[in-house]
N, C-alpha and C positions, 0 to 999 in steps of 0.2 A: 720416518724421515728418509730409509734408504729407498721407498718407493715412487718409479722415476716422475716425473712430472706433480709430485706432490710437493707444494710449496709451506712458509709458512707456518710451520708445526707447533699449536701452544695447549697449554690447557689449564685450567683456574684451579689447583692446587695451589694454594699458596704455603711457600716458604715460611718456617716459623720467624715471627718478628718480635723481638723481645719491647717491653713499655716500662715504664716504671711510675711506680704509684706512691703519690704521699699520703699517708694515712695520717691522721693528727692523733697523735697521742691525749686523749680527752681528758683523761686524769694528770695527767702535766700541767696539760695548757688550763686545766680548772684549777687549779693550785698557782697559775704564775697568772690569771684575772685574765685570761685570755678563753673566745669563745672560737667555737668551731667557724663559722658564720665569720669572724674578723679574719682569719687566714688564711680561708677562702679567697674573701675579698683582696688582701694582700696581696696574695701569690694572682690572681688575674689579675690586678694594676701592675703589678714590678714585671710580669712576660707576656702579658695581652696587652697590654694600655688600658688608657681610660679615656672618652673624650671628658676635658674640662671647662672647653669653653669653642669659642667664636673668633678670629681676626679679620677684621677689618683693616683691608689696607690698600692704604690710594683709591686710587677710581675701580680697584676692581668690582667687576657684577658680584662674582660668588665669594662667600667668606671663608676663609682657610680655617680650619678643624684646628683645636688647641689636645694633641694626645699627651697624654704624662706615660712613659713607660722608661723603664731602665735602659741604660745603655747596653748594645748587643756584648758586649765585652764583659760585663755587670749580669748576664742572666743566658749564658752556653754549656754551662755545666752545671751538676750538682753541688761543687762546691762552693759556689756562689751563693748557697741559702747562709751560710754565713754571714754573708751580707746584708741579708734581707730581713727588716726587723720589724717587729710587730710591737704597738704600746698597748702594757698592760690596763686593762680597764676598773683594774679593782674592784672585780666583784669576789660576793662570799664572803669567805670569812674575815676579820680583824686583820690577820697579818697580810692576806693578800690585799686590801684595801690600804692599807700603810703603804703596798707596794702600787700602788697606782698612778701609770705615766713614765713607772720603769720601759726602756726598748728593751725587746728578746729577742734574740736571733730567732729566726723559725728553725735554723737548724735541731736545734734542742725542744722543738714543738713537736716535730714530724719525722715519722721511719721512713726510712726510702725502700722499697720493695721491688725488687726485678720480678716482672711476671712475662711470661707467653700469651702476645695480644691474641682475643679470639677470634677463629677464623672463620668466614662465611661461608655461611650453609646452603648450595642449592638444592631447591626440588622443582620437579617437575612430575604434574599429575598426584601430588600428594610421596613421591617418592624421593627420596634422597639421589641426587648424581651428581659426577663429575663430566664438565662440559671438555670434550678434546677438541679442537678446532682446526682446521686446516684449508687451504685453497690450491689449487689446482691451476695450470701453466703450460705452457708451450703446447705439445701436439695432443696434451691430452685436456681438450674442453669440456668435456661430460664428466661430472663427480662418476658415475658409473663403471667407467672402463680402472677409475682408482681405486672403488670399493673392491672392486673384484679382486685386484692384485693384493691387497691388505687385506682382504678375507683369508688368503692362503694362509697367511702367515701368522693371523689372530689365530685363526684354528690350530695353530701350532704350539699355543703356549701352553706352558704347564703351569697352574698356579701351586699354592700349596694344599695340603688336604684331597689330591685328585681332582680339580675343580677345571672344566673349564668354560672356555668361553664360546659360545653359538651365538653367531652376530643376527640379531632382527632388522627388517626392514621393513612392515609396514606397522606392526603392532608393539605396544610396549610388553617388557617381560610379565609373567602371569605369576610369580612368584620372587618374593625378596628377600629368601633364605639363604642365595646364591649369588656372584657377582653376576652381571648380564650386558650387554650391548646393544646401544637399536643406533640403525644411521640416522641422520636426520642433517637439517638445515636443505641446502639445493635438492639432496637425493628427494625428501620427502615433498617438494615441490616438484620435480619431476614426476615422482608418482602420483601425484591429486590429479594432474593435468594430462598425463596419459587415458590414466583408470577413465576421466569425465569424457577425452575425448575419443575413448574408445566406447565408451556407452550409447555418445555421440554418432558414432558412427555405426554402432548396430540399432539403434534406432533410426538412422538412416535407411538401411536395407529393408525393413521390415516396411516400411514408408513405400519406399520403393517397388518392395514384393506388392505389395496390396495396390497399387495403382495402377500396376504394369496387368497384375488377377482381373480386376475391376474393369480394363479396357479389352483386355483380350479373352476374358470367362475363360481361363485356365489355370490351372494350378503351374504344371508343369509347364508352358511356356515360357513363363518368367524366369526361374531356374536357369533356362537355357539361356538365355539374353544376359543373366546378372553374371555371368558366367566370365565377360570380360572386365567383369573388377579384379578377381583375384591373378587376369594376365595383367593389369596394371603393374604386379611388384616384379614383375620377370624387367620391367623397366627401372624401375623406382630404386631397386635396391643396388642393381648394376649400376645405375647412375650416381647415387653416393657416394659410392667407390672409387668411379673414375674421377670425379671431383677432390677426392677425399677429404670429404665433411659425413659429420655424425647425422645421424637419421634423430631428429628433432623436434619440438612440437609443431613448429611449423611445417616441418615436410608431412606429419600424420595429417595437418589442415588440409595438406594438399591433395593427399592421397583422396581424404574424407568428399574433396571439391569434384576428382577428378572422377568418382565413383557413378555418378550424377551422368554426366557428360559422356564418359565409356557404353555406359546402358543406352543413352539416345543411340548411339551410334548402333547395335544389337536391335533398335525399336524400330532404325531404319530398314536393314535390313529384314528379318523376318516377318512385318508390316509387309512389304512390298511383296515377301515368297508368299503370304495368305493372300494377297489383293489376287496375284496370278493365278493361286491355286482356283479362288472361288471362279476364273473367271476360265477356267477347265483345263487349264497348262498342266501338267504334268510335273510332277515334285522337280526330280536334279533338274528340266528345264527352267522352271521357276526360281527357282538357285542361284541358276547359273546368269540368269537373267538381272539378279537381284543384284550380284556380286558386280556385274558390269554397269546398273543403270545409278545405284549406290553409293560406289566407289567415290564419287565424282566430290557432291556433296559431306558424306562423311571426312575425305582427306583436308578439305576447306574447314571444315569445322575445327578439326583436332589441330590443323594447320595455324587456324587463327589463338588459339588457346597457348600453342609451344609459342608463337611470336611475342604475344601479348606476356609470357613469362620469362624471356629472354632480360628482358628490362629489369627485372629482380636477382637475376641470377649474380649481379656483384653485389646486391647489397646482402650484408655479415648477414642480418636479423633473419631477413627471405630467403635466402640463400636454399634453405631446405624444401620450403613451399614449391621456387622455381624450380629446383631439380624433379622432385616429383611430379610437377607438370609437363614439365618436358619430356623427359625420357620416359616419365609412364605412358603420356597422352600417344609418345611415339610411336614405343614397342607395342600396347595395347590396342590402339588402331591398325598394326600391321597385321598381332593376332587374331582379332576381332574377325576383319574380313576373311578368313583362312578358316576359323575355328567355331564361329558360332554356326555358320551354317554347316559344316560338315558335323559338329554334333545336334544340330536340330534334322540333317536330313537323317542319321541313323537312329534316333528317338521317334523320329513318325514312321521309318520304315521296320521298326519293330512292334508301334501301336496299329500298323496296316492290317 
């Protein structure tokens, strides 16, 4: 509760609830011609009701329900069973039959019992737990940034017997000799959805590497070209910041988008430096050639990407997507032209 922007705070322990139970005294109520099965039935007519019939009245469509139940006044307490009488049916023996059609009070039928209602059990995974629950408020949107801060402090507790507590987050405890913790509800949605689109995204590159192998019969060229994905986050991350919004599943789509697009940009340029080389220019001529005839086109492309993601950038949901388009597309394209060729001319003039 004291941890800031955590709202909300509950968990399904429930509070002991006291009930009380009428147990029919069966050797009573067999000696006064009364059956288990009749007092039963009594006690749900006199505090449940009973429908007993139908009214019809005037022109109404539907007919009104006839209940018999005692008056709320007549059936609020236990001492009301005094009230409540059950006719003896004279079974058994001789005397009880003589006594048949006597009323009895149920008081003199039935023990009243205080018990501790029982409470409900959850499990999950076949394990027994207690559910804590909470939500999360003002500047802090990501469950994330609140596990963290309640991490510090679970790890401070002392239970008894030396016990303590190591919070889990992806997997359940491997042992139920000991109390344990795992997060779950948003956090573990957040993690299915990173982990897949992180998978995502290196099945991307790998996509990438092999097309880029495929078109230029080199290993190490590609390398050199993929090289402006990882300047994409020299933007993407500064960019979050200056916004100040959380780096999100959407901003990872973005990132995953913008991966794609940063590499054309690397496929122009070093494309153009082999077109001049085969055609006998001289490396940093070729370069340099590359960097001025390039420019042009690359800044139009990345250009139209940052505008086309302008329009997202108020909406809540996108919000992460357009940031990473932007500012990565930006700073990316600035390093790109700077850095791919200056480490592709020192990579061929060391294979020279």
């Amino acid at each position: 509760r004291e941890t800031p922007g955590v709202v909300d705070v509950d968990w399904v322990v429930e509070d002991d609830r006291k009930t009380v139970d009428l147990v029919v005294q069966k050797e009573r109520a067999a000696l006064r011609g009364v059956s288990t099965e009749q007092i039963a039935q009594t006690l749900r007519i006199s505090l449940g009701g009973m429908d007993v019939g139908v009214l019809h009245a005037g022109n109404d469509k539907d007919p009104v329900k006839i209940r018999v139940r005692l008056p709320q006044a007549q059936r609020s307490s236990l001492r009301d069973l005094d009230g409540i009488f059950v006719q003896s049916q004279g079974m058994g023996s001789l005397t009880t039959r003589l006594r048949a059609g006597e009323m009895i009070p149920l008081s003199e039928l039935v023990k009243v019992e205080d018990k501790i209602q029982d409470k409900s059990i959850y499990r999950k995974d076949l394990r027994r737990v207690v559910y804590v629950t909470a939500d999360v408020a003002g500047a802090t949107e990501s469950p994330v940034y609140a596990m963290l801060e309640m991490d510090k402090k679970i790890k401070q507790l002392k239970l008894p017997g030396g016990y303590g507590i190591e919070p889990l987050y992806t997997s359940p405890p491997s042992k139920e000799d000991r109390p344990a913790m795992k997060w779950d509800g948003e956090w573990q949605i957040t993690f299915e959805v990173f982990r897949d689109l992180g998978t995502a995204f290196a099945v991307v590159l790998v996509i990438i590497y092999l097309l880029i192998v495929g078109w230029f019969q080199s290993f190490r060229t590609p390398l050199i070209m993929m090289i402006s994905i990882p300047l994409s986050l020299v933007g993407i991350i500064p960019g979050h910041l200056i916004h100040g919004a959380f780096f999100t599943a959407t901003s990872m789509i973005g990132m995953i988008a913008l991966a794609g697009i940063m590499v054309r940009n690397s496929v122009l340029l070093i494309d153009f430096i082999q077109i001049r080389r085969d055609e006998g220019i001289e490396l940093k001529q070729a370069i340099i050639e590359s960097a001025a005839v390039r420019t042009r086109p690359i800044i139009l492309t990345s250009g139209a990407v940052v505008i086309g993601s302008v329009i997202m950038l108020f909406d809540p949901i996108f919000q992460g997507l357009a940031i990473s388009m932007i500012w990565g597309g930006v700073l990316s394209t600035v390093l790109t032209l700077v850095v791919v060729p200056l480490v592709y001319y020192i990579a061929e003039k060391k294979s020279a």
